[in-house]
C-alpha positions as CSV (number, residue, x, y, z in Angstrom):
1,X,84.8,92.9,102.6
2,X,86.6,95.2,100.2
3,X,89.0,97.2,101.0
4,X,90.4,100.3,99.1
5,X,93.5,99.3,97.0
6,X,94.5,102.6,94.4
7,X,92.8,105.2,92.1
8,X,93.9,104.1,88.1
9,X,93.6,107.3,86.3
10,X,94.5,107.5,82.6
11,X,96.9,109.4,80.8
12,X,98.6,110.0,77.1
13,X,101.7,111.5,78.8
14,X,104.7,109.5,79.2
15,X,105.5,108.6,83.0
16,X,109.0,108.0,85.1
17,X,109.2,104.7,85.8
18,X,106.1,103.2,84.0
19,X,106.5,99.5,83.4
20,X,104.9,98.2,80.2
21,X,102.1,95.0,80.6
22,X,102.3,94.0,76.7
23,X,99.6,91.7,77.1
24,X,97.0,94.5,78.2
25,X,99.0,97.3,76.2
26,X,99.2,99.5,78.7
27,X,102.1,101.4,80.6
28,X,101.8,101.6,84.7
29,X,103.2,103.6,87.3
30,X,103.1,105.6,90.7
31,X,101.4,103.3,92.7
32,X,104.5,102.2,94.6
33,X,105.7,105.6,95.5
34,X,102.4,107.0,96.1
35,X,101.2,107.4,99.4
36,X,97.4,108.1,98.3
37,X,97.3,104.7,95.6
38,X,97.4,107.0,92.9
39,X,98.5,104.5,90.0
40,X,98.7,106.1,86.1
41,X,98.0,104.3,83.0
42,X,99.1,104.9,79.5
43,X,97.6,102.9,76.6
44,X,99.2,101.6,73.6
45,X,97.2,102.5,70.0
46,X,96.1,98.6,70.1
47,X,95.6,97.8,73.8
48,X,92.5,95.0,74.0
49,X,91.5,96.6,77.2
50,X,87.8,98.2,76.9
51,X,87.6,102.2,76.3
52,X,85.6,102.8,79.6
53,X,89.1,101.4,81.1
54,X,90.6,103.6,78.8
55,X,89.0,107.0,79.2
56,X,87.7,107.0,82.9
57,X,89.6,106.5,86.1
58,X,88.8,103.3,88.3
59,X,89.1,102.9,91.9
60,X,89.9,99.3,92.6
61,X,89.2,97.6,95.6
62,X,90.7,94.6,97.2
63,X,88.5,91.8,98.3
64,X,88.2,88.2,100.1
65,X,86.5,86.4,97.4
66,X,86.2,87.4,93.7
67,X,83.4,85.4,92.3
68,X,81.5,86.1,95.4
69,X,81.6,90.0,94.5
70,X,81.1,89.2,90.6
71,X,77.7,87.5,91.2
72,X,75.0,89.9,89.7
73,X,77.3,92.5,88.5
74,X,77.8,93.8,84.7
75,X,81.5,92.4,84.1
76,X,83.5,94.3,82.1
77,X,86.6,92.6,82.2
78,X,86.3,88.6,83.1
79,X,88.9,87.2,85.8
80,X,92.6,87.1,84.9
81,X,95.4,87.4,86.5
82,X,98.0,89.6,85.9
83,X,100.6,89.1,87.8
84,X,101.5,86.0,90.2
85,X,99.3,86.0,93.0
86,X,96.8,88.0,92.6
87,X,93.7,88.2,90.3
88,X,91.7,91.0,89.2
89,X,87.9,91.7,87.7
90,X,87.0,94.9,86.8
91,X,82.8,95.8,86.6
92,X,81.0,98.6,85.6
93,X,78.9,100.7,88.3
94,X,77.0,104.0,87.9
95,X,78.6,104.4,83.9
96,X,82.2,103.6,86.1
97,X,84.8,101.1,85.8
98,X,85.7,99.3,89.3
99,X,88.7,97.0,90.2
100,X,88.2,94.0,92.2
101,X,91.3,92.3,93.3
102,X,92.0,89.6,94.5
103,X,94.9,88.5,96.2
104,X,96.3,85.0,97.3
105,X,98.0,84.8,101.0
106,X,99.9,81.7,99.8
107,X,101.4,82.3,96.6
């Protein structure tokens, strides 16, 4: 089952209250004052992340089991996890990066 989590739209503009992810090279924020998911992200010159990632917004869905939703889809970002507890794939649809997130009850 997958279940809307947030819209990740890009941006060049500085934010309030964006937290940086070095390891990606991007800059976050919104999402947890945002009533709609709306989550903004801000790349740094060298960020590894892919340029679809980079230049078109994502919608990002959470779901029950990862791999299960991974089979037979073009993967444009491999499994990782970026913070504790949760794990996230991102896929390309119709010329469109999606999110898939998945994220553990237990941890």
């Amino acid at each position: 089952m997958r279940r809307f989590h947030h819209i990740g739209i890009p941006t060049s503009e500085p934010r309030p209250g964006e937290e940086h992810l070095p390891r990606y090279g991007v800059h976050v924020s919104g999402f947890a004052e945002s009533p709609y998911g709306v989550e903004w992200m801000r790349f740094d010159p060298d960020s590894p992340l892919p340029e679809l990632v980079q230049t078109v917004a994502h919608v990002a869905f959470e779901v029950d089991d990862l791999e299960r939703e991974l089979e037979g889809q073009e993967v444009l970002i491999a499994p990782n996890r970026p913070s504790e507890g949760i794990r996230v794939a991102f896929i390309v649809h119709n010329g469109a990066p999606v999110e898939l997130m998945e994220i553990a009850d237990d941890e």
